[in-house]
N, CA, C and O atoms as CSV, one atom per row, in Angstrom:
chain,resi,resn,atom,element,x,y,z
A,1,UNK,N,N,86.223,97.992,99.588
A,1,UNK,CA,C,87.560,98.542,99.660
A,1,UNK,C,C,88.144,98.236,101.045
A,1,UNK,O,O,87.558,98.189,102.127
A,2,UNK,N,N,89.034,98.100,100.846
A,2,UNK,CA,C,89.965,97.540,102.363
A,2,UNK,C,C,90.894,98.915,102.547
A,2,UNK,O,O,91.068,99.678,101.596
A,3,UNK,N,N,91.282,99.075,103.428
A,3,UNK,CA,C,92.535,99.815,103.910
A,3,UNK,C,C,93.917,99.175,104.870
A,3,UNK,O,O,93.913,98.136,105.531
A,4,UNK,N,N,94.861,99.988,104.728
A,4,UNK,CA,C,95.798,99.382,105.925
A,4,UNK,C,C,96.760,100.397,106.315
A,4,UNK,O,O,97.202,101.191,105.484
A,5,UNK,N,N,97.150,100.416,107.684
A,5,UNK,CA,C,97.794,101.296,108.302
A,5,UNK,C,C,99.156,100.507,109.004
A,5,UNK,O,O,99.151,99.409,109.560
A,6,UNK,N,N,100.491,101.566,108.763
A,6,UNK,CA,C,101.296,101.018,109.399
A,6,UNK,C,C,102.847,101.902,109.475
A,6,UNK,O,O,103.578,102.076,108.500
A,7,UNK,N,N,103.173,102.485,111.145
A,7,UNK,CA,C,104.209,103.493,110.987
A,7,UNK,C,C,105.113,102.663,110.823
A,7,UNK,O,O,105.108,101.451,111.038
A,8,UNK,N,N,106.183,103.560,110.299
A,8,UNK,CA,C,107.580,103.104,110.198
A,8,UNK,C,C,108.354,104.090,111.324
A,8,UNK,O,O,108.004,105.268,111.397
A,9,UNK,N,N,109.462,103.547,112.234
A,9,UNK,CA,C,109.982,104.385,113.266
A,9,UNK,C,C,111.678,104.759,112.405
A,9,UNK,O,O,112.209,103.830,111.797
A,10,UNK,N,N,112.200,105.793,112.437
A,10,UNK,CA,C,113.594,106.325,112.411
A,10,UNK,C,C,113.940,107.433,113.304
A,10,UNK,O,O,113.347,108.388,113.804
A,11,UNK,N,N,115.510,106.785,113.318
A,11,UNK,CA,C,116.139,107.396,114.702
A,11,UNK,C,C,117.420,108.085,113.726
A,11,UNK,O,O,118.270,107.214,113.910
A,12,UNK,N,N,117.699,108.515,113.338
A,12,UNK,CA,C,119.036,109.089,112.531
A,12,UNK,C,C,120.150,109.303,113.575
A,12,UNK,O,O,119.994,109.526,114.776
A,13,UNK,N,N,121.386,109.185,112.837
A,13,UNK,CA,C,122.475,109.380,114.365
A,13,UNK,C,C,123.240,110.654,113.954
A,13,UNK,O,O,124.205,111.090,114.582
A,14,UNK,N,N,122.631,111.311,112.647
A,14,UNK,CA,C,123.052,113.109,112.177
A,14,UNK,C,C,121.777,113.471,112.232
A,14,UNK,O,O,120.684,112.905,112.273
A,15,UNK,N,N,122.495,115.361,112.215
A,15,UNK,CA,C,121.199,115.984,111.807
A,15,UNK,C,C,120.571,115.945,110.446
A,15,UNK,O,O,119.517,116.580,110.430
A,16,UNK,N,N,120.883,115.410,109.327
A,16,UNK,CA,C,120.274,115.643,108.318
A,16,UNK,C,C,120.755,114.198,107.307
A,16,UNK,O,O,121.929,113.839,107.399
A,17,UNK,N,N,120.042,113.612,106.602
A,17,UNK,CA,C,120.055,112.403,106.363
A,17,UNK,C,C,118.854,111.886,105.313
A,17,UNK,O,O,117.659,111.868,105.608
A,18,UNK,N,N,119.380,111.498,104.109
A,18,UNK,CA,C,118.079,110.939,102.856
A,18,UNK,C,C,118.231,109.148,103.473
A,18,UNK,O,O,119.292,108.606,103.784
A,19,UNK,N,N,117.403,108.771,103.499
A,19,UNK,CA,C,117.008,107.248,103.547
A,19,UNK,C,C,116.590,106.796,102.201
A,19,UNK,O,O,115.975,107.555,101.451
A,20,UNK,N,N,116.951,105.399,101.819
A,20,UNK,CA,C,115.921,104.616,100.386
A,20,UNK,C,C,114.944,103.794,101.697
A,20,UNK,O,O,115.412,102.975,102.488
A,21,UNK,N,N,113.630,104.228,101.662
A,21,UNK,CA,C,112.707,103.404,102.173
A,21,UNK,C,C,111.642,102.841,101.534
A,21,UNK,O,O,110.548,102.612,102.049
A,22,UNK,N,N,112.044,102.569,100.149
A,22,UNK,CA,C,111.403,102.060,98.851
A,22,UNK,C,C,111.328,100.385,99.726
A,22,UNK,O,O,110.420,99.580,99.521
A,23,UNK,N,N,112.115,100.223,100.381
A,23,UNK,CA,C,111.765,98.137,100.348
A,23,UNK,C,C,111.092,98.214,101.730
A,23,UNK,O,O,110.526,97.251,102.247
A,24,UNK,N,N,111.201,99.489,102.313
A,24,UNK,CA,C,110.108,99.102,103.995
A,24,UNK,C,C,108.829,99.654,103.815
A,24,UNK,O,O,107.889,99.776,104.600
A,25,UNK,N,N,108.976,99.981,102.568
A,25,UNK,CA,C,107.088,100.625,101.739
A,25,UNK,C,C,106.827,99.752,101.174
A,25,UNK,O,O,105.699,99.386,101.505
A,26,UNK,N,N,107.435,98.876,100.122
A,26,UNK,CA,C,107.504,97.910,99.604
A,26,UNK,C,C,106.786,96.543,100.523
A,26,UNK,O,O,105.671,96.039,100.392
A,27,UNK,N,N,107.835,96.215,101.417
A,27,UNK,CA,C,107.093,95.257,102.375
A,27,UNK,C,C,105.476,95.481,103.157
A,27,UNK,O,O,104.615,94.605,103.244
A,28,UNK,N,N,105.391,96.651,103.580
A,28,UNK,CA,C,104.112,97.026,103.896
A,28,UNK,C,C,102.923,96.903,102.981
A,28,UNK,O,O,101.826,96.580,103.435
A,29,UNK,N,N,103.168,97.222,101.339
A,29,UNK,CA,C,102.508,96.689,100.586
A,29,UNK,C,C,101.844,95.300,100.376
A,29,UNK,O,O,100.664,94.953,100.339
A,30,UNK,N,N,103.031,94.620,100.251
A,30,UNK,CA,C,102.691,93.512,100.666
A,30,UNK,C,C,102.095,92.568,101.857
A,30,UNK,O,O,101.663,91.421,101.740
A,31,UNK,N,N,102.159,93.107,102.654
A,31,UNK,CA,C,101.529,92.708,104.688
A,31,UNK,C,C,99.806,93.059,103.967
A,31,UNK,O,O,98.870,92.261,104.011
A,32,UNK,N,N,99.782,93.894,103.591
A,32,UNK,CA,C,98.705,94.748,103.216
A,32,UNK,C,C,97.596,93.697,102.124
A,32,UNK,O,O,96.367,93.755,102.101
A,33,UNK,N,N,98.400,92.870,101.373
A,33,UNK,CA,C,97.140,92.404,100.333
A,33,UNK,C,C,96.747,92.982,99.531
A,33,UNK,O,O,96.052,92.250,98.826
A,34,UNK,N,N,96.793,94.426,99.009
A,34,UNK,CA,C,96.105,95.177,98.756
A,34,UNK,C,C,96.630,95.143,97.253
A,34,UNK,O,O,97.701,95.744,97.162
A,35,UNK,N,N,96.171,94.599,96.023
A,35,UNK,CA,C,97.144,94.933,94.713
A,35,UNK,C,C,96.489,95.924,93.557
A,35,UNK,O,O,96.823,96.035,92.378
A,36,UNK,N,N,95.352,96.665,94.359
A,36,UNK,CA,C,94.981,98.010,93.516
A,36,UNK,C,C,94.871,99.079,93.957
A,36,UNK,O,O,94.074,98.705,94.816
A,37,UNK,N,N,94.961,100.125,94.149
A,37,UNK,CA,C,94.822,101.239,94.744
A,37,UNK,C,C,95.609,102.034,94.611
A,37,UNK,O,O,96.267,102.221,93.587
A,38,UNK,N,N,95.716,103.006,96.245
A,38,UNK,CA,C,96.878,104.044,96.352
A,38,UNK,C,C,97.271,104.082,97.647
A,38,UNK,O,O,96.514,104.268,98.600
A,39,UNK,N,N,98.899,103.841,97.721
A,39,UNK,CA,C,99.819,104.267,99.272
A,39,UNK,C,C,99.568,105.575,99.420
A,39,UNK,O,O,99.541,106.275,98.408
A,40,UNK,N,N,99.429,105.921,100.195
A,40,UNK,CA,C,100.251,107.653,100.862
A,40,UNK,C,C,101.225,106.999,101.607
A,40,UNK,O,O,101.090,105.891,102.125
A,41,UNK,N,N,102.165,107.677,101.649
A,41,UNK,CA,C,103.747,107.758,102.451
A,41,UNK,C,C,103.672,109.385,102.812
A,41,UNK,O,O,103.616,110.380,102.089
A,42,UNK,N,N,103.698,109.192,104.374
A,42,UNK,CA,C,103.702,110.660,105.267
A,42,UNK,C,C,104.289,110.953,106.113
A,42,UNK,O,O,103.926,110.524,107.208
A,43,UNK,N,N,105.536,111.862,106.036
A,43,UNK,CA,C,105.662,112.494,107.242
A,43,UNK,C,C,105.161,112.987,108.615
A,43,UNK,O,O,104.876,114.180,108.724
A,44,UNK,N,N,105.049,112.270,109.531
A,44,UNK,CA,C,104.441,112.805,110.846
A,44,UNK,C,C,104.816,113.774,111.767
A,44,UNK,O,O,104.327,114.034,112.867
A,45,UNK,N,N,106.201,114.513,110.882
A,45,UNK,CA,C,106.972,115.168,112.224
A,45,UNK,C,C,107.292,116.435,110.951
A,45,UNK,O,O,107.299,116.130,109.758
A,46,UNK,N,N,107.540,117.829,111.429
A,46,UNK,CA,C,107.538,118.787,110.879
A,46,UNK,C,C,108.716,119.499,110.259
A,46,UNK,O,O,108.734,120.625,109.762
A,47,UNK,N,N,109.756,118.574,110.390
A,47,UNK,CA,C,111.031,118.589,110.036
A,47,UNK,C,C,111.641,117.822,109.478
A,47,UNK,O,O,112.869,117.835,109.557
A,48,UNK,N,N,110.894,116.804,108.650
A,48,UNK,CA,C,111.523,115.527,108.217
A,48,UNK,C,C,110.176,115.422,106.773
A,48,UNK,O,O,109.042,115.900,106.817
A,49,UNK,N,N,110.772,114.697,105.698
A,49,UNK,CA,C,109.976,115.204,104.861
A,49,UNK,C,C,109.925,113.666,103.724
A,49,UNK,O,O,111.022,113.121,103.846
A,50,UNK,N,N,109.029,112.865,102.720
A,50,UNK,CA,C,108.641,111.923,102.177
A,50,UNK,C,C,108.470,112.410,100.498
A,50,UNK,O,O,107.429,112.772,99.948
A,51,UNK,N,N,109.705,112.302,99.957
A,51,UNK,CA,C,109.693,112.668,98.514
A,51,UNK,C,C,109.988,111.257,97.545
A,51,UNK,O,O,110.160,110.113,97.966
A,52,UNK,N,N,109.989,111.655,96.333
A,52,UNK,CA,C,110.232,110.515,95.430
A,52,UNK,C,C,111.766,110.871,94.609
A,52,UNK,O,O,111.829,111.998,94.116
A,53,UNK,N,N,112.441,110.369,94.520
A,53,UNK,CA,C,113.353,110.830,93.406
A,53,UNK,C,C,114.283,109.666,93.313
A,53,UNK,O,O,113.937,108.631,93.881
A,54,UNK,N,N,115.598,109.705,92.569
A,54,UNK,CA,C,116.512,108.893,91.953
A,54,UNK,C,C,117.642,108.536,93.438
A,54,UNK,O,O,118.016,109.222,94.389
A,55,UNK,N,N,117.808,107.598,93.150
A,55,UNK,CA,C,118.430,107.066,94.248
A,55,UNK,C,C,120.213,107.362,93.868
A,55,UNK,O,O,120.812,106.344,93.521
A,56,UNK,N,N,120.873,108.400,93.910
A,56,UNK,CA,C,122.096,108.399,93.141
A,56,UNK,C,C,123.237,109.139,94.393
A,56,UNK,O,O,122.752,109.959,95.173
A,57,UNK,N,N,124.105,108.931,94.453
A,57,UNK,CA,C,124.408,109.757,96.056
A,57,UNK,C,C,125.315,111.327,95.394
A,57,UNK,O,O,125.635,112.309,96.064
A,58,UNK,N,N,125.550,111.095,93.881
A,58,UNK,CA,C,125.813,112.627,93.668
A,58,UNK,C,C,124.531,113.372,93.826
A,58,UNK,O,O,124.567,114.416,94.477
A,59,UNK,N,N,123.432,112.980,93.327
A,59,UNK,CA,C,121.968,113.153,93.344
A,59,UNK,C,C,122.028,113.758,94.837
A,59,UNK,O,O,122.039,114.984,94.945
A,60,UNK,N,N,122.059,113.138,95.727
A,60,UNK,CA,C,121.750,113.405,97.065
A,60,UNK,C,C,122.974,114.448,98.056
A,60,UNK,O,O,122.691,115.059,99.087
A,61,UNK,N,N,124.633,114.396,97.228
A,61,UNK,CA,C,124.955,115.599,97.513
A,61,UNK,C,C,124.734,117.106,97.041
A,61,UNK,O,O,125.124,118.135,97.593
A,62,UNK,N,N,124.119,116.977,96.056
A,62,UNK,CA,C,123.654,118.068,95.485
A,62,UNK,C,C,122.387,118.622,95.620
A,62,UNK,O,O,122.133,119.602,94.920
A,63,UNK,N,N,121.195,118.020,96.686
A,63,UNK,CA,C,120.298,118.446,97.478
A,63,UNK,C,C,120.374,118.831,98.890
A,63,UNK,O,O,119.536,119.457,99.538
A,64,UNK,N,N,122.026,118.148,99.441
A,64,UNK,CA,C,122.120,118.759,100.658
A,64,UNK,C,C,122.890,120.162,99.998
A,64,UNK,O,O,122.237,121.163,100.291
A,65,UNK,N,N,123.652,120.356,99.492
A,65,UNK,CA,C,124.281,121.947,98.969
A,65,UNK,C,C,122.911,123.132,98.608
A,65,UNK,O,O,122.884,124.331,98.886
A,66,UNK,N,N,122.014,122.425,98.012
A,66,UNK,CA,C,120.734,123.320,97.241
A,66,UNK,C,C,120.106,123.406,98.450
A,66,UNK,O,O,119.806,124.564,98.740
A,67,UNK,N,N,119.861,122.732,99.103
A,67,UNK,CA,C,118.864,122.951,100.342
A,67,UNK,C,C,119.600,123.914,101.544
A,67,UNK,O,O,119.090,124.937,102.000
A,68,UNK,N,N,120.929,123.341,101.952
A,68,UNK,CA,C,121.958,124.542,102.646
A,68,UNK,C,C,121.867,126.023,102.077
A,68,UNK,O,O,121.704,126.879,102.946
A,69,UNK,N,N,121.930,126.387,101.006
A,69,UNK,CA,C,121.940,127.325,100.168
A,69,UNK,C,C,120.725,128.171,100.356
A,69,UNK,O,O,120.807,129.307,100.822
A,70,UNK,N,N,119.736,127.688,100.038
A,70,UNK,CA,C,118.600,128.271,100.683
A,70,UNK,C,C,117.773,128.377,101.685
A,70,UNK,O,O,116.814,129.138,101.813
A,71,UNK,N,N,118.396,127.174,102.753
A,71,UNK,CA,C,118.217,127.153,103.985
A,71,UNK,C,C,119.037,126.724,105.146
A,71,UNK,O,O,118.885,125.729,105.855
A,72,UNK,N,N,120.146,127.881,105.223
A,72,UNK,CA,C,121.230,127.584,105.522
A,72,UNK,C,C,120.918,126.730,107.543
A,72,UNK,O,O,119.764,126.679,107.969
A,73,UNK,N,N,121.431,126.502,107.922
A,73,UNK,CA,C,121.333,125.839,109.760
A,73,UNK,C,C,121.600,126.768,110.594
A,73,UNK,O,O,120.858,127.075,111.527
A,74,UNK,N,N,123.293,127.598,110.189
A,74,UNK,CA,C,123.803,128.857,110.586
A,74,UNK,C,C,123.796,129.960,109.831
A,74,UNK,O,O,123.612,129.930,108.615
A,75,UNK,N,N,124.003,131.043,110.524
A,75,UNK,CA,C,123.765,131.066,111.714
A,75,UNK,C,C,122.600,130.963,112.466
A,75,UNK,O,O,121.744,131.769,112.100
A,76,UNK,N,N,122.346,130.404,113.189
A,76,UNK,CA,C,120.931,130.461,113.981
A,76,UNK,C,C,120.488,131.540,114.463
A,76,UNK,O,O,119.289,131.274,114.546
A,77,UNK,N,N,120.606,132.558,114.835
A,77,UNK,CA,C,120.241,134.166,115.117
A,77,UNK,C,C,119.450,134.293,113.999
A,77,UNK,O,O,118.313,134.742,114.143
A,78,UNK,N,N,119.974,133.877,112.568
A,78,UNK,CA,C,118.941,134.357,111.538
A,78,UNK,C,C,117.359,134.514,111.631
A,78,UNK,O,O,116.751,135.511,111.240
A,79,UNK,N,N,116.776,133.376,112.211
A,79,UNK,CA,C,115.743,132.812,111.969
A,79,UNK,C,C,114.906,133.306,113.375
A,79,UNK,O,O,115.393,133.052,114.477
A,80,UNK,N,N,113.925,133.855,113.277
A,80,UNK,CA,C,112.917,134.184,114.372
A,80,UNK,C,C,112.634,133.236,114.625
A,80,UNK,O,O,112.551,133.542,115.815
A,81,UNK,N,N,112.327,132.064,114.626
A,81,UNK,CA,C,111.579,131.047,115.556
A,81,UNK,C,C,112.584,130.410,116.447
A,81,UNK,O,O,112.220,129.936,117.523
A,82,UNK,N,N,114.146,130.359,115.969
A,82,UNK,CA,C,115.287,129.597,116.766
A,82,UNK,C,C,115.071,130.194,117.877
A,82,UNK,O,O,114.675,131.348,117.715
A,83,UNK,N,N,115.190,129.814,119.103
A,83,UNK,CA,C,115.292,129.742,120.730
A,83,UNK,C,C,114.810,128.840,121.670
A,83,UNK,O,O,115.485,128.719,122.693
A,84,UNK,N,N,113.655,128.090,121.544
A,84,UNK,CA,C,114.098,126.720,122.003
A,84,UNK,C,C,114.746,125.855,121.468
A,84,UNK,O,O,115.597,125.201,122.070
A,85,UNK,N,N,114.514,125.733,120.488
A,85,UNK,CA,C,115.484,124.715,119.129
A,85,UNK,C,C,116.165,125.343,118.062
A,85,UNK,O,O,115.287,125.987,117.487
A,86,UNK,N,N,116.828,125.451,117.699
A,86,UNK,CA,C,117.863,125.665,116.304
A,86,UNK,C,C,117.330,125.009,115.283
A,86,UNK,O,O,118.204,124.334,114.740
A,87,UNK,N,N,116.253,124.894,114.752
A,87,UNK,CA,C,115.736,123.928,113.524
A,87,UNK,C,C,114.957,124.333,112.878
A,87,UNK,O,O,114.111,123.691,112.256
A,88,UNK,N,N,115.197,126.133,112.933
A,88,UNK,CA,C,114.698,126.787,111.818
A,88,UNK,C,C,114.406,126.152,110.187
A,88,UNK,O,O,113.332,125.837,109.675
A,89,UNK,N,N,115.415,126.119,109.775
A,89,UNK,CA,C,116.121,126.010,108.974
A,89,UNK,C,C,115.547,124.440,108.358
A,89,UNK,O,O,115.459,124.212,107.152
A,90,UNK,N,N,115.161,123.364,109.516
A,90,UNK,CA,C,114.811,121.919,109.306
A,90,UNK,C,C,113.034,122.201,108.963
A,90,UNK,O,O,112.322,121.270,108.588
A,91,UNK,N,N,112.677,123.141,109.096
A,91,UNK,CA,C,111.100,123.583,108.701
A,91,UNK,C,C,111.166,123.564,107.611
A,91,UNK,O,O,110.472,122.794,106.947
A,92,UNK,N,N,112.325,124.702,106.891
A,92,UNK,CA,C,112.035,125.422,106.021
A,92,UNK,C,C,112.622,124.116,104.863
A,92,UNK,O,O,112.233,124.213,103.699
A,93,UNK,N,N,113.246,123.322,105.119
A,93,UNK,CA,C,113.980,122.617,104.121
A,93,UNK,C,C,112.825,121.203,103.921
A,93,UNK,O,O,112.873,120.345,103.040
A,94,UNK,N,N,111.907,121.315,104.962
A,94,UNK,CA,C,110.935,120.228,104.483
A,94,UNK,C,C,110.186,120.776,103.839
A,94,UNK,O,O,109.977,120.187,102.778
A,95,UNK,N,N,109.403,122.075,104.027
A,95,UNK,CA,C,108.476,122.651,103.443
A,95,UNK,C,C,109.030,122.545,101.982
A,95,UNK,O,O,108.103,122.247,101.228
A,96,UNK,N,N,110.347,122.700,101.249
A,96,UNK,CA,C,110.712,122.664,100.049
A,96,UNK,C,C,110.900,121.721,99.535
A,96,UNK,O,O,111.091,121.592,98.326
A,97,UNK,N,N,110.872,120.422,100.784
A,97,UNK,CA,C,111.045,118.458,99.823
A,97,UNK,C,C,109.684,118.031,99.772
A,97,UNK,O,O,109.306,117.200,98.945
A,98,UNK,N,N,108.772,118.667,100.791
A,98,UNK,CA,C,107.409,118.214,100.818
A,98,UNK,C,C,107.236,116.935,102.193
A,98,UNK,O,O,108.000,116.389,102.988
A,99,UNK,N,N,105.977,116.900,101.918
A,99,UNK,CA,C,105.291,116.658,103.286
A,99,UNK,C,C,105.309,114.962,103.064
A,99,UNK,O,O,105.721,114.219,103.954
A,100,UNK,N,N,104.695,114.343,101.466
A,100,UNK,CA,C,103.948,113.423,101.387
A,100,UNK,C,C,104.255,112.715,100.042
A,100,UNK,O,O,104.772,113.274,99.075
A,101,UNK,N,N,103.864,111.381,100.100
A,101,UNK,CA,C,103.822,110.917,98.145
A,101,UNK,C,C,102.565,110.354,98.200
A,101,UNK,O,O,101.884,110.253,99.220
A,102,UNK,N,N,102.192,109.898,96.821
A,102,UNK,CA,C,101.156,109.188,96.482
A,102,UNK,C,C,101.654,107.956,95.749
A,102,UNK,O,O,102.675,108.214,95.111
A,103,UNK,N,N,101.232,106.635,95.636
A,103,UNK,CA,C,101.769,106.048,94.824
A,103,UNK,C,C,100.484,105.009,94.325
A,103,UNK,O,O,99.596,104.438,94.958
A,104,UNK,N,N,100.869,105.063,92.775
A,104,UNK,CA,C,99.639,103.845,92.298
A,104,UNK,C,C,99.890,102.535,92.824
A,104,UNK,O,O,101.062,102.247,93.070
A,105,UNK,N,N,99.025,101.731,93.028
A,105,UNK,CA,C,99.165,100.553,93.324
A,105,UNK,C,C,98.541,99.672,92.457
A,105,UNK,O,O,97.359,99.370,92.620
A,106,UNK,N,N,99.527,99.018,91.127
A,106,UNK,CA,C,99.114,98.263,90.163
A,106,UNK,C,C,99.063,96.934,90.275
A,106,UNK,O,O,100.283,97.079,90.201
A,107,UNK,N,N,98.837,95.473,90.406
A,107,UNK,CA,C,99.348,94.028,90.517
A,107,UNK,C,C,99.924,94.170,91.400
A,107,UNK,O,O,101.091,93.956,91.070
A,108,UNK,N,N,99.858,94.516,92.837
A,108,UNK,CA,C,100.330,94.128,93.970
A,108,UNK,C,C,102.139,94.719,94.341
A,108,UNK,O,O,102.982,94.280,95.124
A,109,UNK,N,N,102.172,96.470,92.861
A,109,UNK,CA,C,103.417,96.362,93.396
A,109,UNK,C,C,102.873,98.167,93.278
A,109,UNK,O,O,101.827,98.715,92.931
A,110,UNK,N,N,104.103,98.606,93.731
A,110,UNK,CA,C,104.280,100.123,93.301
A,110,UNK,C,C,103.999,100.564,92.284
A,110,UNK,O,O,104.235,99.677,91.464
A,111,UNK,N,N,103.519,101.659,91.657
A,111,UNK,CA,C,103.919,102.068,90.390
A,111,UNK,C,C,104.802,102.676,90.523
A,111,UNK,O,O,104.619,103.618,91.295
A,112,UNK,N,N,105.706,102.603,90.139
A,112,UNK,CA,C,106.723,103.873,90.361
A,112,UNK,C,C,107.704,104.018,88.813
A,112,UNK,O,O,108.160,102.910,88.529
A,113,UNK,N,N,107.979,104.757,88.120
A,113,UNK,CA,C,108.652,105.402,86.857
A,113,UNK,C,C,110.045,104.214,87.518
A,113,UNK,O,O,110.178,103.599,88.576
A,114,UNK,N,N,110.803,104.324,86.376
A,114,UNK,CA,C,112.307,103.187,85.999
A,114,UNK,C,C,113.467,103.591,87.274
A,114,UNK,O,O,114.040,102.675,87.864
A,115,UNK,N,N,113.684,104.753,87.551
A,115,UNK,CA,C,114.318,105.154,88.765
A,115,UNK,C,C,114.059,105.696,89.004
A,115,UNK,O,O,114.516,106.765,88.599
A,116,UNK,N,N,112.562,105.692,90.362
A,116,UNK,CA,C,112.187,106.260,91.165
A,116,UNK,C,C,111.817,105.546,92.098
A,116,UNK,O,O,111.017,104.642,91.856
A,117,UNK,N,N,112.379,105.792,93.644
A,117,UNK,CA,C,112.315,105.539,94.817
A,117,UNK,C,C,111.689,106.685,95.524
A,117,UNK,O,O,111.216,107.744,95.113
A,118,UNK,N,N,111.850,106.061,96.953
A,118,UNK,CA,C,110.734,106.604,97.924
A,118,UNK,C,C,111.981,106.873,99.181
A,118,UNK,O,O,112.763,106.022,99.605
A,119,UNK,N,N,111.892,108.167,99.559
A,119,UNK,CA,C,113.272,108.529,100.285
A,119,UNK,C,C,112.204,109.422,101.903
A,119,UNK,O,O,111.251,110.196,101.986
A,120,UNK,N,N,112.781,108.964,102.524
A,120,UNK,CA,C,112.669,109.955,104.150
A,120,UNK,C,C,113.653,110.982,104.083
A,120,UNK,O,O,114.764,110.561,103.761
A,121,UNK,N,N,113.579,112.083,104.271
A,121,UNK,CA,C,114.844,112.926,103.935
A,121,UNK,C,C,114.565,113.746,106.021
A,121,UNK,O,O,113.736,114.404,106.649
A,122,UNK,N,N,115.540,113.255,106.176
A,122,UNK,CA,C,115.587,114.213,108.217
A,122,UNK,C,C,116.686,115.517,107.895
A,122,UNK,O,O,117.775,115.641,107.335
A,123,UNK,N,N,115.851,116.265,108.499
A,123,UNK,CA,C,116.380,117.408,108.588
A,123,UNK,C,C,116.908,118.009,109.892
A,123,UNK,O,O,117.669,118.975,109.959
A,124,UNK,N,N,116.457,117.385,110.819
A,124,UNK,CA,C,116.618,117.363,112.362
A,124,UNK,C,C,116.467,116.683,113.141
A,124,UNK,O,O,115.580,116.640,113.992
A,125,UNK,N,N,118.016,115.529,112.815
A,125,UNK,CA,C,117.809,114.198,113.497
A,125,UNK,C,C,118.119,114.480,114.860
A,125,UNK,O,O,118.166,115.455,115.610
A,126,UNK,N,N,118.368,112.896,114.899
A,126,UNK,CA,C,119.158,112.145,116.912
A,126,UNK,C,C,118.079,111.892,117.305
A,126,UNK,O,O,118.080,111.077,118.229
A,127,UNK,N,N,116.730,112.398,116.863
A,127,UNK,CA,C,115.648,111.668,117.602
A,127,UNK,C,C,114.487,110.617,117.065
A,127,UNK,O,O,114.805,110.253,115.933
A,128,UNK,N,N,113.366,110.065,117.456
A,128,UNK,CA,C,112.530,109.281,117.009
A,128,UNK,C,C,111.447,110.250,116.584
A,128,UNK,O,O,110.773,111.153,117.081
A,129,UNK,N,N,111.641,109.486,115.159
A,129,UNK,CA,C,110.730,110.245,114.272
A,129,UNK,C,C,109.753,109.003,113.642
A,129,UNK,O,O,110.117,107.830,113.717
A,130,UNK,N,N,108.358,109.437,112.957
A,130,UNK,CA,C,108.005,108.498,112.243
A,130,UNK,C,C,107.546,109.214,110.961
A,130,UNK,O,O,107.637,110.416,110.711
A,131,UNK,N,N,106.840,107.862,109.912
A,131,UNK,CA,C,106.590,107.826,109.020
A,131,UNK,C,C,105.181,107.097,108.505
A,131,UNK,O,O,105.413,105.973,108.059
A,132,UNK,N,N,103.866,107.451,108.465
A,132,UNK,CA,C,102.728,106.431,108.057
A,132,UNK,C,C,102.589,106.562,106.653
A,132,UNK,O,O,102.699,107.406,105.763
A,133,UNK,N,N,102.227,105.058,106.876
A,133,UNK,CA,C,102.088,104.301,105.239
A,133,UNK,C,C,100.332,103.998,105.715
A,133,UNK,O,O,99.849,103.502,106.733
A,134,UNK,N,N,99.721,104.540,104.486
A,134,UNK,CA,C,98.331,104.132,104.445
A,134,UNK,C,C,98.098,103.638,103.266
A,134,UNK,O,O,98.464,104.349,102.330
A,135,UNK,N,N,97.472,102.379,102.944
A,135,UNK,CA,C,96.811,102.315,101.635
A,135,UNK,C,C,95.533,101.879,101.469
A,135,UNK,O,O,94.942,101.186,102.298
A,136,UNK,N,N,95.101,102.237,100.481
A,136,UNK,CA,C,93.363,101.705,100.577
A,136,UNK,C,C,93.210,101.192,98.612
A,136,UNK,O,O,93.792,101.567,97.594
A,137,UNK,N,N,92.472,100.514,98.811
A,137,UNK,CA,C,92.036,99.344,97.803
A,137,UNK,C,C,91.895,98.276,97.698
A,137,UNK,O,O,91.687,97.706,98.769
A,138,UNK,N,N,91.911,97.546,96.671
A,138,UNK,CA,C,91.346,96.052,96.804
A,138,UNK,C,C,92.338,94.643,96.380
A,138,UNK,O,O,91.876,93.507,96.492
């Protein structure tokens, strides 16, 4: 069995922001050789989060409203942990997109269902954040 490792860097220029990083997972696959196994795609930072879903941008305004809703930004007083940072709220909204994916790795491509992509979702941008792609197989 082989493995391969490789971050991806994002800098967002808002605080909150879905990415399609389906073709920079995609390419890593391929660097990789690897055409059986399984990717992990991971969040490294505690506010920024690695889900799968439909690439649609009503799709994606209607997860920033659902996610506001239950984890609103303001007011910041709300939240006991706000006082060095205001990014209560960027915890709580990853903890609900998730941390991580898994993905099969069939003939050298993704498995992935008919529309499903691979999204970075930042919850508390402006800064450098990353993302590791690991895969292991043959």
């Amino acid at each position: 069995m082989r493995s391969y490792r490789k971050e991806l860097w994002f800098e967002t220029p808002v605080r909150r922001q879905l990415i399609n990083i389906t073709p920079e997972v995609e390419d890593c696959l391929s660097q990789s050789g690897i055409t059986e196994g399984l990717l992990l795609c991971n969040a490294m930072h505690i506010t920024a989060s690695v889900f799968i879903n439909d690439d649609e941008s009503g799709l994606h305004e209607d997860f920033e409203k659902w996610l506001e809703k239950l984890a609103p930004e303001k007011p910041h007083g709300q939240y006991r942990h706000n006082g060095y940072e205001d990014n209560a709220d960027a915890h709580l909204k990853r903890t609900i997109m998730g941390r991580e994916v898994v993905v099969a790795v069939t003939a050298g491509k993704l498995d992935l269902g008919p529309w499903e992509q691979i999204f970075y979702g930042e919850f508390d941008g402006k800064r450098r954040k990353r993302v590791l792609i690991k895969i292991i197989g043959d």
